[in-house]
C-alpha positions in Angstrom: -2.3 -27.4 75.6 -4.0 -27.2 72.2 -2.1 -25.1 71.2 1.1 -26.1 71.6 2.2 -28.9 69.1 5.1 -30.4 70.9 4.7 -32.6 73.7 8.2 -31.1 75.7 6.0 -27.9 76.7 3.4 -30.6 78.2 6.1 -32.1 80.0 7.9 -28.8 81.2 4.7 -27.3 82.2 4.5 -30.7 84.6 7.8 -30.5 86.0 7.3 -26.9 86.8 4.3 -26.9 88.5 5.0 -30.0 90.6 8.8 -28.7 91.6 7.2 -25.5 92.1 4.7 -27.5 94.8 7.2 -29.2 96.2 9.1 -26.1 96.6 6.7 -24.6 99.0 6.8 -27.4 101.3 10.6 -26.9 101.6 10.8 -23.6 101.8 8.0 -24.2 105.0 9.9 -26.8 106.6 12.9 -24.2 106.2 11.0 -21.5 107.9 9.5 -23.7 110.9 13.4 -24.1 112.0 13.9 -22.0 114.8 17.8 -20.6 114.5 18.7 -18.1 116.4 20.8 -15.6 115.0 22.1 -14.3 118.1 22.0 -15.1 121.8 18.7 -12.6 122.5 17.1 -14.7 119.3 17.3 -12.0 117.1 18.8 -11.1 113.4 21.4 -8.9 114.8 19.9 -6.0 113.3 18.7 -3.0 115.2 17.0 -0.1 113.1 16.6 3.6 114.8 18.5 3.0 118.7 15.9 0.4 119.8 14.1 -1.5 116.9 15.3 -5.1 117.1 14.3 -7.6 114.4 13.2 -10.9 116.1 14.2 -14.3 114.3 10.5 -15.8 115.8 9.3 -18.8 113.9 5.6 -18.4 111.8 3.1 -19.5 114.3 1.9 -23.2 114.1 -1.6 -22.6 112.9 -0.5 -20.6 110.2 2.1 -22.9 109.0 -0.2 -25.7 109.0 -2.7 -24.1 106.9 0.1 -24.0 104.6 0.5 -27.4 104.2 -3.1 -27.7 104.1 -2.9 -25.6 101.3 0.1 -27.1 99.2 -1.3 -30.5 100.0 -4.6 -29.4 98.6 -2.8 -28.4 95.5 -1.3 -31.5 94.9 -5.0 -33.4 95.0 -6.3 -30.2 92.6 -4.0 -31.1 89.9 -3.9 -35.1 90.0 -7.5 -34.6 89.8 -8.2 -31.9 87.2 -6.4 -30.5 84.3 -3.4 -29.0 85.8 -0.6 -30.6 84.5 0.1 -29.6 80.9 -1.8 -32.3 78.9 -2.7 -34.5 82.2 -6.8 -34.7 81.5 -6.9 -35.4 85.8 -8.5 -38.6 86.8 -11.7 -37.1 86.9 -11.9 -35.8 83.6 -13.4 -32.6 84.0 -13.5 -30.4 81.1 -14.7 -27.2 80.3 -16.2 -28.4 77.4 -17.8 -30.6 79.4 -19.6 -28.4 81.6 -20.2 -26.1 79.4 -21.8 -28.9 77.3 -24.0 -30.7 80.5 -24.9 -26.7 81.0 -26.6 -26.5 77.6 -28.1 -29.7 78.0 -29.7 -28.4 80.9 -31.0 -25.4 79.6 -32.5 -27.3 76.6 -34.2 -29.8 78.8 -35.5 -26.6 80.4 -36.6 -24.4 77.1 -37.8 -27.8 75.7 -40.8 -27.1 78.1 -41.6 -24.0 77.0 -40.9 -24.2 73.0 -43.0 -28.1 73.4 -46.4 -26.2 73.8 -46.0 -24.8 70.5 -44.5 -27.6 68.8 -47.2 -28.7 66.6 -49.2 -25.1 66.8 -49.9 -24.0 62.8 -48.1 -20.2 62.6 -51.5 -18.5 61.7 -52.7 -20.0 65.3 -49.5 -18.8 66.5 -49.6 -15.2 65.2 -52.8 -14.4 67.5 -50.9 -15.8 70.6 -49.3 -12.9 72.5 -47.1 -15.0 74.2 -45.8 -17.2 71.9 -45.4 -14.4 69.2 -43.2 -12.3 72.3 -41.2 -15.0 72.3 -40.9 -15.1 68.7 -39.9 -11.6 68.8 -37.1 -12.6 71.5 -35.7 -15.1 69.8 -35.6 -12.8 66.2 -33.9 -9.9 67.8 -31.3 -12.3 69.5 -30.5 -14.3 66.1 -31.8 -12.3 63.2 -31.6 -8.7 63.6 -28.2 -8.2 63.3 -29.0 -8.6 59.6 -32.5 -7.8 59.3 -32.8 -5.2 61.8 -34.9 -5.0 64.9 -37.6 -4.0 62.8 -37.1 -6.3 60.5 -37.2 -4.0 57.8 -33.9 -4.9 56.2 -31.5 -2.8 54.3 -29.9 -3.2 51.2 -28.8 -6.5 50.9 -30.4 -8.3 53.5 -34.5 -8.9 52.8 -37.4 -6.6 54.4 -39.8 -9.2 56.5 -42.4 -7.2 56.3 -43.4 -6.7 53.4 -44.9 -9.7 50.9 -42.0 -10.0 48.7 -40.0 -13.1 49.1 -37.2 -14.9 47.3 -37.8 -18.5 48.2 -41.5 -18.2 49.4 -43.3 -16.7 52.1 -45.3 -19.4 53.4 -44.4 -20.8 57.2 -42.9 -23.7 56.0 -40.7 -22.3 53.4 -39.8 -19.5 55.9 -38.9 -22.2 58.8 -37.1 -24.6 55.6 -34.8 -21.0 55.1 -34.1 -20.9 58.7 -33.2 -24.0 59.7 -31.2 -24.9 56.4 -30.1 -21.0 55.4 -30.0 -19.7 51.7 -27.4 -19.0 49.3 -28.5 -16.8 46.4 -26.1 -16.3 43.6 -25.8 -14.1 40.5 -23.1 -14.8 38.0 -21.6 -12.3 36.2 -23.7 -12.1 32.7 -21.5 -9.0 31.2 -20.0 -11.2 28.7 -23.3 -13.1 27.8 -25.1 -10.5 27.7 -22.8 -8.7 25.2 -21.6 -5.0 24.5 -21.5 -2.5 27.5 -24.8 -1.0 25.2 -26.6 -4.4 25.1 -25.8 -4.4 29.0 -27.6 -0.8 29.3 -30.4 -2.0 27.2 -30.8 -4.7 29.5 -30.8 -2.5 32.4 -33.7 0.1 30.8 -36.0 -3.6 30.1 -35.5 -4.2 33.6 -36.5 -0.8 34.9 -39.9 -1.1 32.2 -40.7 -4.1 34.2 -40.9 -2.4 37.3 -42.9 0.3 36.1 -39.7 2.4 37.0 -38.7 5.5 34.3 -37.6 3.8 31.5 -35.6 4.8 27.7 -38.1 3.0 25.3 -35.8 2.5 22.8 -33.2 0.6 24.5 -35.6 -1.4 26.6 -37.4 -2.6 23.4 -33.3 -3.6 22.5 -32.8 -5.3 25.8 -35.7 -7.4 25.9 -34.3 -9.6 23.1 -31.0 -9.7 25.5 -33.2 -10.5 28.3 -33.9 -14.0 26.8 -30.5 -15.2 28.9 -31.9 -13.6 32.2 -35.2 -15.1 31.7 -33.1 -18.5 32.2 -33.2 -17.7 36.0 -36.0 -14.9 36.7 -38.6 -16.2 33.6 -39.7 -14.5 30.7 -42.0 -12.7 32.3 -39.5 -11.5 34.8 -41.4 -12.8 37.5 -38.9 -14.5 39.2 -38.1 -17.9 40.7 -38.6 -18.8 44.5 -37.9 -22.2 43.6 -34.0 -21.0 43.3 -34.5 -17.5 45.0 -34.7 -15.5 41.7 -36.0 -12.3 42.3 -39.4 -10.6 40.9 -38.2 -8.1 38.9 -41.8 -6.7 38.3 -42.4 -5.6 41.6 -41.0 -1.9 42.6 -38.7 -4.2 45.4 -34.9 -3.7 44.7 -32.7 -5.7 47.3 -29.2 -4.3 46.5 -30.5 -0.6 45.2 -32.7 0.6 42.6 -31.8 2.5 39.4 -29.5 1.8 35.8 -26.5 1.9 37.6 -27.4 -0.8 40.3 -28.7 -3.5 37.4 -25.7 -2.4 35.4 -23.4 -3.5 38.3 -25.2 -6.5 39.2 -24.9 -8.0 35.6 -21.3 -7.3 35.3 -20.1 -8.0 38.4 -22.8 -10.7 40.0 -23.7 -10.8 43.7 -23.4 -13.7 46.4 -25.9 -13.4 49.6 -25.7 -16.1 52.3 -28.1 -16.7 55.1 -26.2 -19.0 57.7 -28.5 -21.8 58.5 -29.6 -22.0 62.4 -30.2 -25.6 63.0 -27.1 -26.2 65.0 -27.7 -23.1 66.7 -31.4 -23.4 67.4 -33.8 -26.4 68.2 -36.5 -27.0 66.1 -39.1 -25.8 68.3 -37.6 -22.5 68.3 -37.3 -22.4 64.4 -41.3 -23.5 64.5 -41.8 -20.5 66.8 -39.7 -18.0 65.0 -40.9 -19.4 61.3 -44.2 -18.4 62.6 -42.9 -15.1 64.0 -41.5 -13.8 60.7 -44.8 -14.9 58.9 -46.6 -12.6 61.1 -44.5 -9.6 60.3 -45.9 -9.7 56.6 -49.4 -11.1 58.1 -50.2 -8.5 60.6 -52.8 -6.6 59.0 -54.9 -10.2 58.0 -54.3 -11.5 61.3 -55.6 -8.6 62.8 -58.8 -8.7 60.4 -59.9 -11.9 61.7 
């Protein structure tokens, strides 16, 4: 009843289902009367010469199972919710049981995820098991975004590689799982200046890269670059600290090219990781952190 924020629909949905119980056991006590209709106890109607319609009463075992089941009724709904906002004197709940479920089930996975508990994630990444796990508990939380591979797409981080915006180590990776990230741009257009100076900053982004560059108006927008460096330093190296990206690398999160930095300075850019630790315990962050450093640490784990 939630949803209803007046108590009278509370009330009528009590008086309806209680007259409606109540009902039955009349209309049964009506029916076990035996009145005949005529003196051969029948209705009086006769259909096709010879087809008499008896006025016979229900038999007894049938109407007592009725009762049975009315009665029953009435002891379902004084005891559970049944009666608009009536809780029932036991006070079952969905909720509850749903909740008493989970607890079960954690009690249960608590088993499994407490062997790993206090495993390092390079230890981790060479056990099969655990890291099958890991991969279980990625595709069922994290690939929506990041993809069954975990290769990402733009807008949403590759895991793979070794480029990362707030650190790649296991315990910065299991700190941006369990706590999430938000990673904001603001719109720099009017800082930055003209729509040229905003070009010029583009091309001195692109020479940082390595990526084809206009000489001239890169050697412009470095001197604009001073209020960018605020964020991703003057080296354009970035900022995992506050997420700020490496702009040195040949890694381009929303798309590469003048046109992308163009519309990231003017218009900004807001990415939010959700944060898991209400949805996950943290024996299962510990054992996806060290999951997701694997991805970027196959190739060292394997070496060893």
């Amino acid at each position: 009843m939630s949803d209803f924020f007046s108590s009278g629909w509370s009330v009528f949905i009590t008086i309806a289902t209680l007259v409606s119980l109540a009902a039955c056991l009349v209309l049964l006590v009506f029916a076990s009367r035996r009145t005949p209709m005529a003196e051969d106890n029948s209705t009086g109607h006769v259909f096709d010469g010879d087809l008499v319609e008896m006025n016979n009463p229900l038999p007894r075992w049938w109407m007592i199972l009725f009762v049975l089941t009315v009665v029953f009724a009435f002891g379902y709904v004084y005891a559970f919710p049944a009666l608009g906002s009536w809780p029932g004197k036991l006070g079952w709940t969905s909720r509850g049981e749903q909740e008493a479920d989970q607890t079960k089930a954690s009690a249960e996975m608590a088993k499994v995820y407490g062997a790993y508990k206090n495993v390092p994630a390079q230890t981790l990444s060479q056990d099969a098991h655990a890291m099958a796990i890991g991969q279980r508990l990625f595709i069922n939380n994290c690939s929506a975004c990041h993809g069954s591979d975990a290769r990402g797409s733009k807008g949403f981080p590759d895991l793979t590689d070794d480029d990362w915006l707030y650190g790649g180590t296991p315990e910065r990776i299991e700190e941006s799982i369990t706590l999430g990230r938000i990673g904001m741009m603001p719109p720099l257009a009017a800082a930055v200046g003209t729509a040229q100076d905003v070009h010029d900053v583009a091309q001195y982004v692109l020479s940082l890269s390595g990526s084809p560059f206009n000489s001239l108006a890169a050697f412009s927008g470095k001197k604009r670059f001073t209020i960018c460096a605020a964020c991703h330093g003057a080296d354009g190296k970035g900022n995992q600290t506050i997420g700020a990206p490496n702009l040195t690398d040949n890694v381009w999160l929303h798309g590469w090219g003048e046109e992308a930095i163009v519309a990231m300075v003017n218009n900004g850019k807001t990415n939010v990781m959700p944060a898991q630790r209400g949805r996950l315990t943290p024996e299962q962050i510990h054992l996806l952190a060290s999951y997701v450093w694997s991805l970027s640490h196959s190739r060292q784990t394997a070496a060893k």
